[in-house]
C-alpha positions in Angstrom: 0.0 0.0 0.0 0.9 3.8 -0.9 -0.4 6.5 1.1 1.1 10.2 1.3 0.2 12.0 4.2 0.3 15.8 4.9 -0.9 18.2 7.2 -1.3 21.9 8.6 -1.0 23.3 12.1 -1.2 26.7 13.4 -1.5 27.9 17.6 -2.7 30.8 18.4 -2.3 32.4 21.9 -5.4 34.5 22.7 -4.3 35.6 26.2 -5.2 34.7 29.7 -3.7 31.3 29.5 -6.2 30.6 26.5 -4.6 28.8 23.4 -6.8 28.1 20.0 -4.7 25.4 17.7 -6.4 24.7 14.3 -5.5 21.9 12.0 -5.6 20.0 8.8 -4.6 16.4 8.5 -4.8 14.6 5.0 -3.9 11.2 3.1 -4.3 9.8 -0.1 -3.9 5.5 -0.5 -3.4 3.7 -3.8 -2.5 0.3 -4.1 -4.8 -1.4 -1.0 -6.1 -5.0 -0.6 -9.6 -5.5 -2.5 -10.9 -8.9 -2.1 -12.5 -10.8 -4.6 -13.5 -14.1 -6.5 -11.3 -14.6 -9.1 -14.3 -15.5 -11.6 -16.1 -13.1 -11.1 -14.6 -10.4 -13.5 -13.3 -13.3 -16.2 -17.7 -13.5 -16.0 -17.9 -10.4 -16.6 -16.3 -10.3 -19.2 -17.7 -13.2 -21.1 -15.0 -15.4 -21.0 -15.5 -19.2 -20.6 -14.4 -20.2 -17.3 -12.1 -23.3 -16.2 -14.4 -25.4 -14.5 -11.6 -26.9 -12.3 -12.1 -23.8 -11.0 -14.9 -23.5 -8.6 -14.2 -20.2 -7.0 -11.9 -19.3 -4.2 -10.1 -16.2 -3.2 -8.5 -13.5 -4.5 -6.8 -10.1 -3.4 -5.7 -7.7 -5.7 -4.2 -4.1 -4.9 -6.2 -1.9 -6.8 -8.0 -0.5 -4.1 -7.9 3.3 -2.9 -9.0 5.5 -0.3 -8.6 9.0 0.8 -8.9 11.1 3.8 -9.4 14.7 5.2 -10.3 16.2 8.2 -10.3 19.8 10.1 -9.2 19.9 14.0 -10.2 22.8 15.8 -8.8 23.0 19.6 -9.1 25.4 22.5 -7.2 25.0 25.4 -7.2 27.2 28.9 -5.3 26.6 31.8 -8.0 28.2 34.8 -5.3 28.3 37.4 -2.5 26.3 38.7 -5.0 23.9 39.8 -7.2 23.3 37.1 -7.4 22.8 33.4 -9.3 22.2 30.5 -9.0 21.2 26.8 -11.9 21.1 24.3 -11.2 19.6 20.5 -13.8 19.2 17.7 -12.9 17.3 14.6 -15.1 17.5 11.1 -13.6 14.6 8.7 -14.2 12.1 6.1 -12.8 8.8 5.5 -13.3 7.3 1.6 -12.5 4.1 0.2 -13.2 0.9 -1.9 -13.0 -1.6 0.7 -12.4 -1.1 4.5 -11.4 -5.0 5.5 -9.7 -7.5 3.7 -11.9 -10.4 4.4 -15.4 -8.8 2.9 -16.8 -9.0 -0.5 -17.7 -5.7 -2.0 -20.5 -6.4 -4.7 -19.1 -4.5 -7.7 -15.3 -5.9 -8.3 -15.7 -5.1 -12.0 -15.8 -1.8 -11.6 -14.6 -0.4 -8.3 -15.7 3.2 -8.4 -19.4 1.3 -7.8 -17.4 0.2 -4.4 -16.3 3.4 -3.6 -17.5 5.4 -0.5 -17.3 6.5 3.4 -14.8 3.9 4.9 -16.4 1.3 7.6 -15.1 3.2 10.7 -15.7 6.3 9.0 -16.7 9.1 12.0 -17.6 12.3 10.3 -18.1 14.5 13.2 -16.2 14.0 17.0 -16.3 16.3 20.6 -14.3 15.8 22.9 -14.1 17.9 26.4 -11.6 17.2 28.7 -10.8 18.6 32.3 -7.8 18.2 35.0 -8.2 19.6 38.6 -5.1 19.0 40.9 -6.0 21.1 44.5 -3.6 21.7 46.9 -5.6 22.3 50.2 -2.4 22.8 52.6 0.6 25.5 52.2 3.6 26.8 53.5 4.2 24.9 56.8 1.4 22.3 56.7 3.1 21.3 53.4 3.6 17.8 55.3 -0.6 17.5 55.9 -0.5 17.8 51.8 1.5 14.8 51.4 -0.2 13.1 53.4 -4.4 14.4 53.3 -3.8 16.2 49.7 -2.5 15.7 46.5 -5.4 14.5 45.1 -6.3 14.5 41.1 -9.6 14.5 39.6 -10.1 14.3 35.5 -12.8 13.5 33.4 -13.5 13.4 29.5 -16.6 13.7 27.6 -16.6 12.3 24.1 -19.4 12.5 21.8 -19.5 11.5 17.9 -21.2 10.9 15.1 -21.4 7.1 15.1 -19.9 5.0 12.3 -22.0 4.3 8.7 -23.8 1.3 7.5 -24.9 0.4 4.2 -28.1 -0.9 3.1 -28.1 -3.9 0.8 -30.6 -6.1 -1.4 -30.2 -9.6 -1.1 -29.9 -12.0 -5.0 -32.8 -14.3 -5.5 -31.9 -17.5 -7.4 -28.4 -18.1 -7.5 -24.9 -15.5 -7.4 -24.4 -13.0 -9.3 -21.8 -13.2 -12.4 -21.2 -16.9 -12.1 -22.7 -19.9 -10.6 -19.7 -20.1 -8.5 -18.5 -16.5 -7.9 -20.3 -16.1 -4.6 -21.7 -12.7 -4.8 -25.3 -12.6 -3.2 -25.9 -8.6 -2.5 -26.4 -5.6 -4.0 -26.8 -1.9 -3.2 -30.3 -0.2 -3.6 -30.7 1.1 -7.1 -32.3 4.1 -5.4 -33.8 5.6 -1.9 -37.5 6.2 -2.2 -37.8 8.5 0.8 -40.0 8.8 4.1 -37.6 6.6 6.7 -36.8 8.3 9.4 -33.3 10.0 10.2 -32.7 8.9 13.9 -29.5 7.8 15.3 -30.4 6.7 18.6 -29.3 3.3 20.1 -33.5 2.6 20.3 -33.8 3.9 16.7 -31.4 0.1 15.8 -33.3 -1.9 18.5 -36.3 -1.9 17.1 -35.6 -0.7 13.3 -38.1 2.6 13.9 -36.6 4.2 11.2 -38.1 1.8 8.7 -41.5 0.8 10.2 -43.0 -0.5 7.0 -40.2 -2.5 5.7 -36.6 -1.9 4.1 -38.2 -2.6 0.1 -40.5 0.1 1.1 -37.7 2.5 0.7 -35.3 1.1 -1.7 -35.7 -0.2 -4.9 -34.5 -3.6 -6.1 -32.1 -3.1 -8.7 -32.0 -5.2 -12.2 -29.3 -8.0 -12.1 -29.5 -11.3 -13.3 -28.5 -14.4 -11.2 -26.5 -17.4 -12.6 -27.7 -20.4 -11.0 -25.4 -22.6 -13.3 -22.8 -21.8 -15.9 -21.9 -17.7 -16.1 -22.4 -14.5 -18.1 -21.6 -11.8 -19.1 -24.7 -9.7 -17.5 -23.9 -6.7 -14.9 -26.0 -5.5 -12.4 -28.1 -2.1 -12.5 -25.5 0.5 -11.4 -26.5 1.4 -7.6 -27.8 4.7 -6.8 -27.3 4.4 -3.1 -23.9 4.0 -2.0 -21.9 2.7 0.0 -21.8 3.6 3.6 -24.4 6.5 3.0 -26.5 6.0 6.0 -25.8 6.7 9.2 -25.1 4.4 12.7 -26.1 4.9 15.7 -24.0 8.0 17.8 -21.3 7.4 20.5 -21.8 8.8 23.7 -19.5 8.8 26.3 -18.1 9.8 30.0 -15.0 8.9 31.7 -14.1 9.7 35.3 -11.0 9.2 36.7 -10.2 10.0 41.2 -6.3 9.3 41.8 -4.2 10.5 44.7 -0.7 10.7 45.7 1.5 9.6 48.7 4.9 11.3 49.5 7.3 9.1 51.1 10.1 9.7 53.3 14.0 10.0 51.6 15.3 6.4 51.1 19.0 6.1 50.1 17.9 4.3 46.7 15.0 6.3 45.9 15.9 9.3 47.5 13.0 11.7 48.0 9.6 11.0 46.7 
């Protein structure tokens, strides 16, 4: 695999301990694992098939992906005691094929493959908070080693969940060959009036789609090969990859440590 990477970073200090970074990460991959059969383009194309050969598997590298995102981060430092550090990140993840072991339903022609990567998050929050007191100074110092340093953190993290693609099972047979193994396709189109929620409920109980996925997709044309092969396609899809929505990721960690001072020890001298 190829990938070139780049990015942009700028800090800004906007005074009273407040910092604003801003960034730009990027890649671009070429050359990444796409599984397939390795009849089902010689199908395709209409070429007669070895029939020694009864399928199998087969990874080639022509596979691609990209990826861009924009970071925006504002950190403040309250006090000597306490700070906190918020980051937002917009970004988009493309590809042909997110794992190696899955078989994407167009291998004839991979742009029909392309779209939003598998773990894919297009919009992330993240707030995150230290507060380190110190209760005793000056000549109790030795009560603070002992009743005090205490540390208390927490992080809220919040994002957009990770895609999923609707798909249309074959009737009858695969597609492309008898033997080639492919058994889905992508909608040829979304009808409209599912619903939009991305609750955890919303996937328990499918309330999105109350009457029935074929209510809002359409079936499209293909013909299956329940013996022999040929040279038919499939209707191009016209709802990609990855182009709905998962459930969101909601999240909150707390974290209560504290500190012991001991006395000076001729190894570990003073702690």
């Amino acid at each position: 695999m190829l990938t070139h990477h780049w990015s942009l970073d700028t800090q800004y200090d906007l005074g009273h301990q407040l910092v604003m970074i801003l960034g730009y990460p990027g890649s671009a991959s070429r050359n990444i694992f796409f599984h397939e059969n390795p009849n089902a383009v010689p199908a395709t194309l209409g070429y007669q098939l070895n029939p020694q050969i009864s399928g199998g598997d087969y990874w080639g590298v022509q596979g691609y992906g990209n990826y861009n995102a924009a970071l925006a981060e504002l950190k403040h430092n309250f006090s000597n005691q306490f700070m906190a550090d918020a980051q937002f990140m917009w970004a988009k993840s493309l590809d042909t094929s997110s794992g190696p072991y899955s078989l994407q339903p167009y291998p004839y022609n991979l742009s029909l493959d392309y779209g939003r990567s598998d773990y894919d998050v297009s919009k992330s929050f993240k707030l995150y908070g230290v507060w380190q007191p110190v209760f005793f100074h000056g000549s109790r110092r030795w009560i603070e080693k002992i009743a005090g340093d205490w540390s208390i953190s927490g992080v809220v993290h919040v994002h957009s969940g990770f895609p999923w693609s609707p798909i249309v099972p074959v009737v009858g047979g695969s597609l492309f060959c008898s033997t080639c193994g492919y058994t889905t396709l992508f909608p040829a189109a979304y009808l409209g009036g599912a619903g939009t929620s991305t609750s955890n409920d919303q996937f328990k109980t499918g309330s999105n789609y109350p009457l029935g996925g074929a209510t809002y997709f359409t079936t499209p044309t293909y013909t299956a090969f329940a013996s022999g092969f040929g040279p038919a396609v499939p209707q191009s899809p016209g709802v990609r990859r990855n182009s709905v929505n998962g459930p969101d990721y909601r999240a909150l960690n707390l974290t209560l440590s504290k500190g012991f001072g001991l006395p000076k020890a001729p190894v570990l001298g003073k702690t």
